[in-house]
N, C-alpha and C positions, 0 to 999 in steps of 0.2 A: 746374156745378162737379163734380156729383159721375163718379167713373169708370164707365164700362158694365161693366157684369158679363155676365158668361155662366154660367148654369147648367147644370152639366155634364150628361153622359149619364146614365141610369141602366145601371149594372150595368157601366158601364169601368174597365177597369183602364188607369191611369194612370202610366207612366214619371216619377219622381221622385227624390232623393237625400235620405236621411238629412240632418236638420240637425243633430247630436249631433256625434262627434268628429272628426278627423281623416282616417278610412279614406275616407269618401265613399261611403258603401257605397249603391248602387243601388236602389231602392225601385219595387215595385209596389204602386199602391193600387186598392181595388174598392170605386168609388160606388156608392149605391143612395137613389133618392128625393131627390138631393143631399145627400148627410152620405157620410161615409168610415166602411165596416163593418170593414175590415177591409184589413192590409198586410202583402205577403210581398218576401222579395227577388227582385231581378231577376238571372236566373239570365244576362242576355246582359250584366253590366255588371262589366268586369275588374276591379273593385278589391271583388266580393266576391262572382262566380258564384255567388250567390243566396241566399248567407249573409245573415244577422240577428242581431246579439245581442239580448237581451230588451229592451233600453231600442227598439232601431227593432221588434223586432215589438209593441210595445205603443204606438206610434203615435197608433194610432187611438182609443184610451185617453184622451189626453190633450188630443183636440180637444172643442169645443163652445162657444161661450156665454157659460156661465159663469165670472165672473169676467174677464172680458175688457173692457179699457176700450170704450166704446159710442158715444164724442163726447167732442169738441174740451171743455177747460175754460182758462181763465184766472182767476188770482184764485181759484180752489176753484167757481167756478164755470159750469155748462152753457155753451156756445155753438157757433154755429154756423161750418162752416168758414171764412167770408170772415171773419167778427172774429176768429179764433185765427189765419189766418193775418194778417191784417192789424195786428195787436196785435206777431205774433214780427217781422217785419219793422219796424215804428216802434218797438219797445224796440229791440233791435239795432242800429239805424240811429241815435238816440239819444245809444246808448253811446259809438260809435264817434265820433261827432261831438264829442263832450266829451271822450273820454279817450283816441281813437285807434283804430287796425284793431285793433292788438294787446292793446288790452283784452275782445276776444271769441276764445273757445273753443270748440273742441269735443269730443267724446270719445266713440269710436266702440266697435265690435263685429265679432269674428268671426261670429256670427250675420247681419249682414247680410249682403247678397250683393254682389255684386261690382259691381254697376251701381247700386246705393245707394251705396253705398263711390266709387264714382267721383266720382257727382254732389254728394255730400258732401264731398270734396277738393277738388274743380273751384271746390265754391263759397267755402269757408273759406281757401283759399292762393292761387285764382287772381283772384277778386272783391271778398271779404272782405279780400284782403289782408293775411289773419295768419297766422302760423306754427303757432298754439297751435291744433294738430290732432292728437291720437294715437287709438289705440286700445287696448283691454284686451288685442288682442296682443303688446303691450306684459310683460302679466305672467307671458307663455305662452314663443315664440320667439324675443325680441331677442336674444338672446345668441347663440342660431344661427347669426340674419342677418348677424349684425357678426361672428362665425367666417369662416363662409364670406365673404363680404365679402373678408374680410381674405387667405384666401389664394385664391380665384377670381378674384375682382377684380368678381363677383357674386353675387345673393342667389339661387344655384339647388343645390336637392338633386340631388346625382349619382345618384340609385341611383331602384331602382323594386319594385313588391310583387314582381316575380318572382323579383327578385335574392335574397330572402327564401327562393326554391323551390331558386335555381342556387345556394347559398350554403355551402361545405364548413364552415364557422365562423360562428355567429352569436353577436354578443356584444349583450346586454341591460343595457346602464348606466343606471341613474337612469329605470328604465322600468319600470313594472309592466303590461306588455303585457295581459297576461292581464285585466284589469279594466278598465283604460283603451283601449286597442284591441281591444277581444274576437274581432274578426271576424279580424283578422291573426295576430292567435295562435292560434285554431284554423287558419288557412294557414297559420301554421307546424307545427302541429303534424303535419298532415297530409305536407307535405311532406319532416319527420326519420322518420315512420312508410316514407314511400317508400325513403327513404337513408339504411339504418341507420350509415352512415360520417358522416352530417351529425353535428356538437357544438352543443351549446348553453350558454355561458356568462351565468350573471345574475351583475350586479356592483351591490350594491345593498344599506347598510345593514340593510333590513328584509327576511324571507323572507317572500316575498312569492307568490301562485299562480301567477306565472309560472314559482320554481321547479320547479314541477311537472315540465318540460322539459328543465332542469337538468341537464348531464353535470359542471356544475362551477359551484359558489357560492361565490363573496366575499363576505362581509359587512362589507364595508368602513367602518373608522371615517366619520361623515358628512363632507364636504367634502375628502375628501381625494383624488378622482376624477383632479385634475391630480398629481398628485407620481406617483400608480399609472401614467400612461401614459407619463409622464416617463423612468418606471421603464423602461417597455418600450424605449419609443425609443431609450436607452440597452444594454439587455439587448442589443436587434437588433443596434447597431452593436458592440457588443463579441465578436457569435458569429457575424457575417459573414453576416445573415439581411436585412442591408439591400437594396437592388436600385437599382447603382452606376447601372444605364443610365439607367433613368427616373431618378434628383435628377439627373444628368447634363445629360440631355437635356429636360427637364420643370418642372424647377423651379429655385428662387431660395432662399438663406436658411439649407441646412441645418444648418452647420458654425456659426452664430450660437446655431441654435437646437439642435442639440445639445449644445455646451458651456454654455449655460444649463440644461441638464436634467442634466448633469454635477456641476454646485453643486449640487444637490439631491437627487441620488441618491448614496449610497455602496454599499453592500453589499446582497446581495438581502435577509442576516436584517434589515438596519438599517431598509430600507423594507418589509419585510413588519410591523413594530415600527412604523413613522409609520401604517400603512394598518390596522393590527390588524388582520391576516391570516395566516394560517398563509402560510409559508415556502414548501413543498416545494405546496402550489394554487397560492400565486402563480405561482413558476415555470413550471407545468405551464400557466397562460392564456400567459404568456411564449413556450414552445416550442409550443402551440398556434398562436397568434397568428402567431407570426415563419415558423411550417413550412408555410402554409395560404396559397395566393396569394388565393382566392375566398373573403375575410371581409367580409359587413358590421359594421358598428357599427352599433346600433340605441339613437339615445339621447333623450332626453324631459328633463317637468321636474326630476327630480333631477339632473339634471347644469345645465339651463340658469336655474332660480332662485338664484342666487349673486350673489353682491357680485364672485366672479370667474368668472362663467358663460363669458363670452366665451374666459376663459383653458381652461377646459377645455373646450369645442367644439374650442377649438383644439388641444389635444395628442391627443388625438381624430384629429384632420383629420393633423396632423403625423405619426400611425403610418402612418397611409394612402398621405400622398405618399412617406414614407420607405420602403414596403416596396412600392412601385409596385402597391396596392390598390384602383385605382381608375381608373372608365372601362372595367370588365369584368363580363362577366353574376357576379354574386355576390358583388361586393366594393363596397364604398364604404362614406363616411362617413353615416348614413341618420336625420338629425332627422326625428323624427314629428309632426307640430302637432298640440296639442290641441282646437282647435276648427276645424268644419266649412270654415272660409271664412276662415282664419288668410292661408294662400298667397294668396288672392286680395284681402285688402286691401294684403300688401307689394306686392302688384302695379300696383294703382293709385295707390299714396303715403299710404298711412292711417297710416303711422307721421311723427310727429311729425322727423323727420331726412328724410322722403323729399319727392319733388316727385311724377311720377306714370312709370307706365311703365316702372319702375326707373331710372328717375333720381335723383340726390340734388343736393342743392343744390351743391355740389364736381362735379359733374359737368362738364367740361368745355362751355360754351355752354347749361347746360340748362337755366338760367333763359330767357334768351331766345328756345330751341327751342320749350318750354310756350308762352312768351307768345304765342309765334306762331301757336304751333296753334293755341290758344282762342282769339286775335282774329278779332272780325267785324266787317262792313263798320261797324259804329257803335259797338262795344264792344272796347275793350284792354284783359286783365287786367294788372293789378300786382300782381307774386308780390314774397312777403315775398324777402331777398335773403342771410339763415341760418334756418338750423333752430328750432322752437321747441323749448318745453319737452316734456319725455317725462313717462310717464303721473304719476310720484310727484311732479317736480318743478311740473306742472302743479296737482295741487292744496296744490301750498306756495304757489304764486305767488296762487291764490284765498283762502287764509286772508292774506296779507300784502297783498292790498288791488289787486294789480297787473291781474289777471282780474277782469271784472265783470258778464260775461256767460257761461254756460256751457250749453250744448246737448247734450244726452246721448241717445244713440241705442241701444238695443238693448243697455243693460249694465247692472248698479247698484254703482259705486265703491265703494257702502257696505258692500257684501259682500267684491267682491274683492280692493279695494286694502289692502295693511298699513298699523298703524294707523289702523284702523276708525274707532274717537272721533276721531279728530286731522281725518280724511276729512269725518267727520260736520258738525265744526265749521265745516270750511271753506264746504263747502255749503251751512248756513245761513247765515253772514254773505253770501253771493256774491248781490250787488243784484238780478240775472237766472238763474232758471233754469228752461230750455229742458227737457221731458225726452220722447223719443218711446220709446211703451211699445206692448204688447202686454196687457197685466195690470192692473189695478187696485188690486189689494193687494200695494203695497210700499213700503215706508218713504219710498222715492226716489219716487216720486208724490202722497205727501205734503207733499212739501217743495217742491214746484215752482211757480213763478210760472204755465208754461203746460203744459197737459199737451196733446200730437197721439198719438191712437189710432191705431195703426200696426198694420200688416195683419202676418201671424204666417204660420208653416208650412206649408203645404197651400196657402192665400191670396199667398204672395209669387211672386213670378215672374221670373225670371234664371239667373243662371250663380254656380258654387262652385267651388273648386280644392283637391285635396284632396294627401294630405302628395309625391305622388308626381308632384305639377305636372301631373294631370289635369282637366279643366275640364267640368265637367259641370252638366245644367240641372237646379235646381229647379224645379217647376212647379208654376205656380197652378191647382189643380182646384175650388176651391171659392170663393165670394164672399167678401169680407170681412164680420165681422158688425156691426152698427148703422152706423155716420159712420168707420168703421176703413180708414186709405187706406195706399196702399203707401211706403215712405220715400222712395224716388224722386220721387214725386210731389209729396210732402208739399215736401221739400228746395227740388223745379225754382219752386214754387208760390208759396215765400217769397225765391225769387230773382229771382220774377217783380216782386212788388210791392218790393224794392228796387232794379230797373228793370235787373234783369241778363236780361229774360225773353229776347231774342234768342241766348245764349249756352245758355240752359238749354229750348228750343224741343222737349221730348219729348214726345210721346203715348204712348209704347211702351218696355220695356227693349231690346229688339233696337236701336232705334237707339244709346242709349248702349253699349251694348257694341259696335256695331262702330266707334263713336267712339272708345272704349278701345283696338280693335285696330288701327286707321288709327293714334292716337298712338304705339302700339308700334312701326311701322314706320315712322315718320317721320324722315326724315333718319337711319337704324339703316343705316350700312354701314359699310364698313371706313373711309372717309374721315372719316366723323366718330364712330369711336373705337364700335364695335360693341358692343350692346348685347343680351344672350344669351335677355333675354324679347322674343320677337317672335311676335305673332299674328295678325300681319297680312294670311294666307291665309284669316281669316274676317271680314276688314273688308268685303268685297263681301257677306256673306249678309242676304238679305231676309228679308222676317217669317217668310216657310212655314219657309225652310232654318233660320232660327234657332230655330224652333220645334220643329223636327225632329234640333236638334243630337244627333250622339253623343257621348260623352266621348271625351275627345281629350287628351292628356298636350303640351303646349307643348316648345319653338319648334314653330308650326305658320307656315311661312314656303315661298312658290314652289317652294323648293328640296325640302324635308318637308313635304307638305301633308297627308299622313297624321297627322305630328304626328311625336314624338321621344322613346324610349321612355328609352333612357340618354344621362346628359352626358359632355362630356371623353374620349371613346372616342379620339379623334383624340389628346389627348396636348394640346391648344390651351385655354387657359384666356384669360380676359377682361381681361387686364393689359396692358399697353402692348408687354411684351417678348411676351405669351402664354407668360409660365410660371406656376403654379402658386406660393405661397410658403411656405414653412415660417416660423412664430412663434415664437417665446423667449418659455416662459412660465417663471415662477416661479414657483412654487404658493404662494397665501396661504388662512389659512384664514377660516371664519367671520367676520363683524364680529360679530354677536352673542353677545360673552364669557361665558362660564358662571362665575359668582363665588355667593359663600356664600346671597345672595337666590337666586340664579334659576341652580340646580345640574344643573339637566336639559334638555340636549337636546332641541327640538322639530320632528318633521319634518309636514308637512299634505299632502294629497292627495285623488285622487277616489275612490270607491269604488266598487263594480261595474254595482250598477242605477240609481245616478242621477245627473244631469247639473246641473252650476253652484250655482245656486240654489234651482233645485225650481219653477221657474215650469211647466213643462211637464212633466215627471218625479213631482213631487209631485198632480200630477191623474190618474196611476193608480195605484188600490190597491193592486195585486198589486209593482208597481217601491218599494212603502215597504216591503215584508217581510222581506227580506232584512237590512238594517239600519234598526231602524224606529227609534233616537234617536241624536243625535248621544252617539260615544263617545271614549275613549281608550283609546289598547292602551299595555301596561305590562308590563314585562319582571315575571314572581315575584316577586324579590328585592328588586324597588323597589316593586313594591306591599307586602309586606310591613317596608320598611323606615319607606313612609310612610303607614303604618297603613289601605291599602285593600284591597277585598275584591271578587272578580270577581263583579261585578253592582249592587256598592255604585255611590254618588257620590260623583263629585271634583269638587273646586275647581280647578285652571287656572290660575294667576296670572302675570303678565310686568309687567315697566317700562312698558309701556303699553295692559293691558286683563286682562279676565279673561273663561273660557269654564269652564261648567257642564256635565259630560259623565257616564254611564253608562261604567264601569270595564269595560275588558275585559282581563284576563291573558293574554298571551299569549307564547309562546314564541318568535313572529317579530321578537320587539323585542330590542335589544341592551339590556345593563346601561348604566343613564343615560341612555336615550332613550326619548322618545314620540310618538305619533302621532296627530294628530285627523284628520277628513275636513273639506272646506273646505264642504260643502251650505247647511248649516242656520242660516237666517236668523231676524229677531224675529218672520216669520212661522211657523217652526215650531217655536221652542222659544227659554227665554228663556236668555240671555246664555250662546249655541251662537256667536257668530261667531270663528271663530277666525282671520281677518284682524284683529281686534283684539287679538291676541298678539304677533305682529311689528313690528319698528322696521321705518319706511323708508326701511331701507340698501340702495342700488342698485349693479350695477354700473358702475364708469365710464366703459365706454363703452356697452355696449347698455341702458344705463338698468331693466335688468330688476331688479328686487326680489329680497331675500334670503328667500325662505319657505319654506325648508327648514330651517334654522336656526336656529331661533328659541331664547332662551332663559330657563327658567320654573321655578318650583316646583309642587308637588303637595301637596293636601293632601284629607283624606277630607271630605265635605261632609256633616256632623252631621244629621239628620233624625230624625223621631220618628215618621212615616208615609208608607206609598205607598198611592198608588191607580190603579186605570182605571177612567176615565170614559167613556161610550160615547152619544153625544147624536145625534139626528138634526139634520137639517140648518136646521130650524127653530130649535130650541133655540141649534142653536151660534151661529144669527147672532145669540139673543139672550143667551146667556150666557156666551160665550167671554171677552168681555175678562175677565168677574169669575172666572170660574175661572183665569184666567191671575196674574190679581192676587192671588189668595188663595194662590199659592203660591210655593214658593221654589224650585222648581224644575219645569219643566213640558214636555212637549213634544207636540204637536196632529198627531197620524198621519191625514189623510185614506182613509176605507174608502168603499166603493162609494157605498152609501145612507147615510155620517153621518160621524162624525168621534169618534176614538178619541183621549183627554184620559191621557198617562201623568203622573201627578203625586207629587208629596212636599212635606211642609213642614218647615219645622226647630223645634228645641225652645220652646218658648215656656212660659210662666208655667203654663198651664191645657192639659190636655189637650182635641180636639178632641171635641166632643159630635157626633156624624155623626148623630143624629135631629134635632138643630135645623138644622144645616148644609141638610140635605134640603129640609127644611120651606124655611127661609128660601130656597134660592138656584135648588129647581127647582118646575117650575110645575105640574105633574103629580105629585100625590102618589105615595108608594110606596106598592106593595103587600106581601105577607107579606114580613118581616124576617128573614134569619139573620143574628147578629151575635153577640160577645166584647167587652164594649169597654176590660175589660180587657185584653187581650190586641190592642187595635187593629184588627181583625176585624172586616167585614162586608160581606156580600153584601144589594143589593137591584135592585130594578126597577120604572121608572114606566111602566103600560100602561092608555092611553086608548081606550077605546071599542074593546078588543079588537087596540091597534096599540101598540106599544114605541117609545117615548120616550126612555127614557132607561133606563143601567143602571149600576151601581156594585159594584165590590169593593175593598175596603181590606182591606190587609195587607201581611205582605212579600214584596218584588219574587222571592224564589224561589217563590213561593203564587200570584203573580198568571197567569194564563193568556197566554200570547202571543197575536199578534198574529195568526197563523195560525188557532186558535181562536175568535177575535174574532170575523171575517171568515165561517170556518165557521157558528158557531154563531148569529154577533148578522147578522152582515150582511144576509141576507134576512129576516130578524125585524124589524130595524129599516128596509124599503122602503117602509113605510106598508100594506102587507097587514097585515089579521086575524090574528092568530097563529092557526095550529091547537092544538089541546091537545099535540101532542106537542113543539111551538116553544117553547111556554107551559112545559112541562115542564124542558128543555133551559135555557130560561132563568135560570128558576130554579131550577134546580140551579147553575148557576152552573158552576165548573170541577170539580163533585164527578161528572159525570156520564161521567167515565172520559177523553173524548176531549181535554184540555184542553193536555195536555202534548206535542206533537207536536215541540213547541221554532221553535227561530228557522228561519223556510226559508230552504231552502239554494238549490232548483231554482224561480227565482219563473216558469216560465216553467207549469209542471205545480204551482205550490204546493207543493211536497212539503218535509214539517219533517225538521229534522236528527231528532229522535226516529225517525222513521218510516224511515227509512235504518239508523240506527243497529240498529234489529230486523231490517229484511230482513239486513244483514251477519251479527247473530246467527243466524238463519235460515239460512244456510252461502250468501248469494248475495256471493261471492267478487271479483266484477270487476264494473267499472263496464257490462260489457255485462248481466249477469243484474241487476242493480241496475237500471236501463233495461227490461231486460223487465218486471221485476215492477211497478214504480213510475211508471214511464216519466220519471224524470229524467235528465236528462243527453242526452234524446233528442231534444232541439227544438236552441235555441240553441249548445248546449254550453258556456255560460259556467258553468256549474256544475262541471264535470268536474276540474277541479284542486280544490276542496273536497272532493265524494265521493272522490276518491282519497285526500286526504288524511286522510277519517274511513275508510278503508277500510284506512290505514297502524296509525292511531291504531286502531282495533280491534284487526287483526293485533297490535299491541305488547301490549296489554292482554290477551289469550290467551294471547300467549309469556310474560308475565309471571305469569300465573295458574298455568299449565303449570309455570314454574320452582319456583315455592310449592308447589305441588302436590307436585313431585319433590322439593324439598327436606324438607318434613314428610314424606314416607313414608320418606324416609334417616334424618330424625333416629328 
């Protein structure tokens, strides 16, 4: 049963693709002895000639071993593959038999690939017989899909990364490029350095480092993305900026849809007043906009997490078709997907509304097209005959009794989905739960009836589609480790023992992916009603050529076997008539009301070096430094309104959850709004989820979630002590929960060799006695004491037999040493070597020994602290090139480069402002 592995070359470098965001950025990796040392980009792969941000060069960081599930369990516990599978198939089979198909689910992942993601569909909608199939892209692009949908007549991005290069205007909505696509923003950036005539417009509540780019910022009130395009659509057709020919000849709808943006717009002050935007910028993105035939749109989760996400894609899409901006090098409507493998589950029907192939159920015959394709000579599927439930309404339907069974692949609902608790709840009453992981420590592996080890990164093997409908392989260079099998596998396995095995008949991913590309071109002509994903010029490739695939951007069809770099050139869209349609939206705002409880604005998102949850991101050191706890940015006025202090603790409260965060002040936040990052789960710190802030208000039709919007109060979170705790990896496996439990706040930073404990407690009756704490809770006595205990004060460290154990300072979080420091000073201290006397020294001195203060890094790619930056600029190194000589930040990745600019503005001001003091006392 088990799979043949192959143990790779020593010293190959191996063609691969990032699994992290969206770009699909190209990957070289170099084995050695079988383990991966090290990964660079591949300089021959277009969607990122050989760029890297820090999260894919640190790759190889985050593989190994540890921590990684090792064998199949049921019931909590061990077994071997034939009982885990044999157990998921007779529960499943079971359920269905007592309560029906449609009492089994499942719920998938961008992270898987495209040929798990099929056979995962195939088996749940074409065998299973049930509709209740979505994915967590669900949380990410539905509201795109069902955009475009709606005026294509399919789910295809028109534009591509170079449009990005040909592009006279690039607009940035509800996108923070610069963090979330690192590798595309520095190609953009590079490419406005070529053409100093290019503009850059961000349109986006929060200033964000994409500013950095910025020829022109909105700060737009949140949710009010559709009334602003509304605005345009209307500006255009009132100054004759529209383009008569193209709605002429192209499209369907306009005169509907602009007398509904009519009702909604009056004067440009009135809507620069609903958008809380200056006047006289608006207008000027206006004649921008309207005077530029080569504009993209460039837009993300802030525009598509809404209750009316769909509605704003669409006015979006509407300026486009209105000003004939599309289907040309540097213009189109351009959704980005947040994860790796987004594009290629709508591909195969992983969304909960789809069937496979780009088909949907409303598809004219495409139930009985499917059926057809999967029947074999013994076996006819029966596909469900509507759509199931999408991702939120999905687990309403398991808390209310209806789902009984649920199979989770490659996500953890408990993180992502809003209303975390509500989530939670569900999943433990739900009779059956299925969960295939990669990891072992997370809450959702806890809770599961059966757990299947599932093969991760480097180990998976297939095909990904990144935001530009390019399709490229991930490659398995390395074995799985212990009983860890590929989801493919795992899926055909337990389809096999519910007696589908002739339908599910693979040894290989090549074969399901050119099964994929044969259903794409299946009965796909003009006769039966053309359908725009077709990849059926790679149904004929054998194992070498699919082994050898290059990336390729789809339709890859007879006619384009090269592939198809832009859509809609022709002016022919996928609708019956082949025009294009404009929509009438109405701009609605928020469902989540801000009232006297919960008076703040809540927007969430990702943050630069880390990725989802922290499964793979959180296993290297250097990717937590950057932001090492979960925080909250807060405009001045509102921290001082509600009594916080930059660096202090907040409480976080909502109608349905509460999150525990590290205060950050910032100047990027509007008055009445905040911001958390979505990472940090019960594994790294306690009550961080900030999925449990938001109601599960969806939009109604792409069912996507409202998380942008959430709304909450603040309040300062009382404490009476901080500490850092610094334990090796021994220790932590035996002391972590108790330190966890002993505090009221806590968050667990993974460092090289041990794990870095930031903690506080709140007020209690009796002050903490930190000599008994010691005594009682670690097992390695302390050595010499510096301590206050008045004053909450103390440094100490526990060293056995010449090796560091553990080490402790209490005091306040301005006193306590970063992270940077840590790392520095303890990290090789604590690998289990001997300290030398000068380690021994260092240590105990604790952060008195000069170097402690480097501050939060900024460059995690060269470690370099904001302090250390902050002196080179004093030092007269003036631009980010001599700040690069000296330091060498900014020199690898360059996701750092809008920061250092930004500390390089923030100096400059502080000098002009010293300067003006200066002048002003020698006058007086």
């Amino acid at each position: 049963m088990a799979q043949p592995r192959q143990q790779p070359d020593d010293h190959l470098k191996e063609r691969t693709t990032c699994p992290y965001c969206g770009v699909g950025c190209g990957v070289k990796a170099r084995l050695e002895q079988g383990r991966m040392v090290d990964v660079e980009g591949d300089s021959d792969h277009p969607a990122n000639f050989g760029r890297l941000c820090v999260k894919g060069s640190a790759l190889a960081e985050t593989l190994g071993d540890h921590g990684r599930l090792l064998e199949p369990r049921v019931d909590g516990r061990p077994v071997d593959w034939e009982v885990a599978l044999s157990e998921t198939a007779s529960r499943l089979q079971a359920i269905r038999a007592e309560h029906g198909d449609t009492a089994v689910a499942g719920y998938l992942s961008g992270q898987l690939l495209t040929e798990d993601y099929y056979v995962a569909n195939k088996l749940f909608k074409g065998f299973l017989g049930t509709p209740h199939l979505d994915t967590n892209s669900r949380l990410c692009m539905a509201s795109a899909v069902a955009a475009y949908k709606r005026s294509f007549g399919t789910d295809a991005v028109p534009c591509n990364y170079e449009d990005l290069e040909e592009a006279e205007l690039v607009v940035l909505v509800g996108s923070n490029l610069a963090w979330n696509h690192p590798v595309l923003f520095q190609r953009l950036r590079v490419a406005k350095a070529r053409n100093p005539l290019m503009r850059v417009v961000v349109i986006d509540p929060r200033v964000t480092d994409s500013c950095e780019l910025a020829d022109l910022y909105l700060g737009i009130r949140p949710g009010s993305d559709a009334r602003l395009f509304n605005g345009l659509l209307t500006w255009m057709a009132d100054r004759g900026r529209l383009d008569p020919v193209y709605l002429q000849r192209h499209t369907n709808g306009f005169d509907e849809t602009l007398a509904a943006a009519r009702e909604a717009v009056s004067d440009i002050e009135s809507l620069a007043a609903d958008c809380d935007v200056d006047a006289e910028r608006l207008e000027t993105f206006y004649y921008w906009f309207s005077s530029q035939l080569h504009v993209v749109t460039l837009y993300s989760q802030g525009i598509n997490q809404s209750t009316s996400g769909t509605d704003k894609c669409q006015s979006i899409i509407n300026c486009h078709l209105a000003g004939g901006k599309i289907g040309l090098p540097g213009a189109g409507p351009f959704s980005i997907t947040g994860q790796p493998n987004a594009m290629g589950g709508r591909e195969v029907g992983g969304l909960a509304n789809q069937l496979a192939a780009h088909m949907d159920y409303d598809s004219p015959g495409a139930i009985d097209r499917v059926t057809r394709f999967w029947s074999t000579p013994e076996l006819t599927p029966t596909l469900p005959e509507a759509p199931g439930y999408k991702a939120v309404e999905l687990f309403e339907a398991i808390e209310r009794g209806e789902i009984r069974a649920l199979w989770i692949m490659a996500t953890n609902p408990l993180v992502s989905l809003p209303d975390a608790n509500r989530v939670r709840a569900a999943i433990e009453r739900c009779p059956l739960v299925i969960v295939s992981e990669c990891m072992t420590d997370t809450a959702l592996v806890e809770m599961a009836d059966i757990v299947l080890p599932a093969s991760g990164w480097s180990e998976k093997d297939g095909t990904v589609t990144n935001s530009e409908r390019r399709i490229s392989r991930q490659r398995g260079m390395l074995p799985p480790p212990g009983e860890a099998r590929h989801d493919w596998w795992i899926i055909s396995e337990v389809a096999r023992r519910l007696g589908f095995g002739e339908a599910f008949d693979y040894s290989h991913p090549y074969q399901i992916f050119t099964e994929h590309a044969q259903l794409s071109g299946f009965e796909n002509d003009a006769e039966h009603q053309r359908r725009l994903f077709n990849i059926s010029a790679l149904a004929e490739l054998d194992r070498a050529a699919y082994d050898a695939l290059s990336p390729i951007q789809w339709p890859v069809t007879a006619k384009a076997p090269l592939g198809t770099a832009r859509l809609f050139e022709d002016g022919r869209f996928i609708t019956a008539d082949g025009r294009a349609r404009l929509w009438p939206v109405q701009p609605r705002g928020p469902e989540q009301s801000l009232c006297n409880d919960y008076p703040l604005r809540l927007n969430s998102g990702r943050i630069r070096d880390q990725w989802h949850t922290m499964t793979r991101t959180g296993r290297s050191a250097r990717l937590m430094n950057h932001r090492t706890e979960p925080f909250v940015e807060v405009h001045e006025e509102d921290a001082r309104e509600h009594g916080l202090v930059d660096r202090g603790l907040a409480r976080i409260v909502s109608a349905t959850g509460e999150m525990r965060a590290r205060v950050r002040v910032s100047p990027a936040q509007r008055r009445g709004e905040l911001f958390v990052p979505i990472h940090w789960t019960d594994r790294f710190s306690g009550a961080a989820l900030s999925g449990s802030l938001f109601r599960g208000l969806t939009d109604p039709l792409s069912g996507q979630p409202e998380s942008k919007h959430g709304a909450v109060r603040i309040t300062s979170l009382p404490i009476t002590w901080e500490a850092s705790l610094v334990l090796d990896h021994q220790l932590d496996a035996q002391l972590g929960a108790a330190v966890r439990d002993d505090s009221s706040y806590w968050t667990r930073i993974p460092l090289e060799h041990g794990v870095c404990w930031q903690m506080a407690g709140e007020p209690r009756a009796e002050q903490r006695d930190w000599r008994e704490w010691l005594a009682k809770m670690l097992p390695v006595p302390a050595g010499p004491l510096a301590d206050d205990p008045s004053a909450e004060r103390l440094r100490a460290a526990g060293i056995e037999e010449g090796r560091l154990r553990w080490w402790l300072m209490v005091g306040p979080v301005t006193e306590l040493p970063g992270l940077g420091w840590i790392g520095l000073r303890l990290g090789d201290a604590i690998s289990g070597q001997p300290l030398t006397d000068e380690q021994r020294r260092r240590v105990l001195a604790a952060c008195n020994d000069g170097t402690a203060h480097q501050g939060p890094i900024v460059c995690s790619c060269h470690q370099v602290g904001r302090a250390s930056i902050v002196g080179a600029i004093r030092q007269g190194d003036d631009s980010i090139e001599a700040l690069g000589a000296r330091l060498a930040c900014g020199t690898q990745c360059g996701s750092c480069i809008p920061e250092l600019k930004s500390l390089l503005e923030e100096e400059k001001s502080h000098a002009n402002a010293a300067i003006g003091d200066t002048t002003q006392a020698l006058a007086v």
